[in-house]
N, C-alpha and C positions, 0 to 999 in steps of 0.2 A: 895686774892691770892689763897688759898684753891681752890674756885670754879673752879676758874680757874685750876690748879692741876687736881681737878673730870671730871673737862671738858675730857682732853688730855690724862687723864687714861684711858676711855673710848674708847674700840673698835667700830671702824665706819662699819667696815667690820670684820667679825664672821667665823670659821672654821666650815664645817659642822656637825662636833663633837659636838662642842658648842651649837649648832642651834639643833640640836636632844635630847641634855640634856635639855636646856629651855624649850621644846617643849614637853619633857616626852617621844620621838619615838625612833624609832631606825636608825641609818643613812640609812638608805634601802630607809624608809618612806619617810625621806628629801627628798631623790633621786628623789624619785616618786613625791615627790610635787614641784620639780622643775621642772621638765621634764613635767607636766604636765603646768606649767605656775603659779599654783597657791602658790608660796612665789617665791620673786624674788631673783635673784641672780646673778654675776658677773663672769666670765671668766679671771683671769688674770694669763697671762703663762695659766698654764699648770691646773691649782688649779683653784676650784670654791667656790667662797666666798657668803658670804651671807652678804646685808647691816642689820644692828641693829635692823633697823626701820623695816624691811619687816618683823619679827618677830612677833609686837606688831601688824600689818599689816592686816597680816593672820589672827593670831587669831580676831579681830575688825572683820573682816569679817564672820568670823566660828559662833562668836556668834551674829550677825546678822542675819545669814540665821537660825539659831535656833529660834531664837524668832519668826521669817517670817513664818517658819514650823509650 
């Protein structure tokens, strides 16, 4: 039952506040990396969310193309 609990605690979709703390940037940065396509993100109303997963995402990708480099 716990697990489950951790399960439903957990945010599926993130504020871009939140996504910039994680991430170490400044909501600016978000900005830019959404707009540019590269962390995805959701529209809903009026606010744009960020899913959980596109966080852990981006970065898999960042340190990819590092290693590639």
């Amino acid at each position: 039952m716990e697990v489950m609990n951790a399960v439903m605690d957990a945010p599926v979709l993130i504020m871009i506040e939140t996504a910039a703390a994680r991430l170490g940037i400044g909501r600016s940065a978000v900005y830019l990396l959404m707009d540019s396509g590269q962390l995805a993100n959701i529209k809903i109303g009026r606010r744009r969310l960020i899913p959980a997963t596109a966080i852990d995402d981006y970065v898999t990708r960042r340190l990819a193309e590092s290693e590639v480099a």
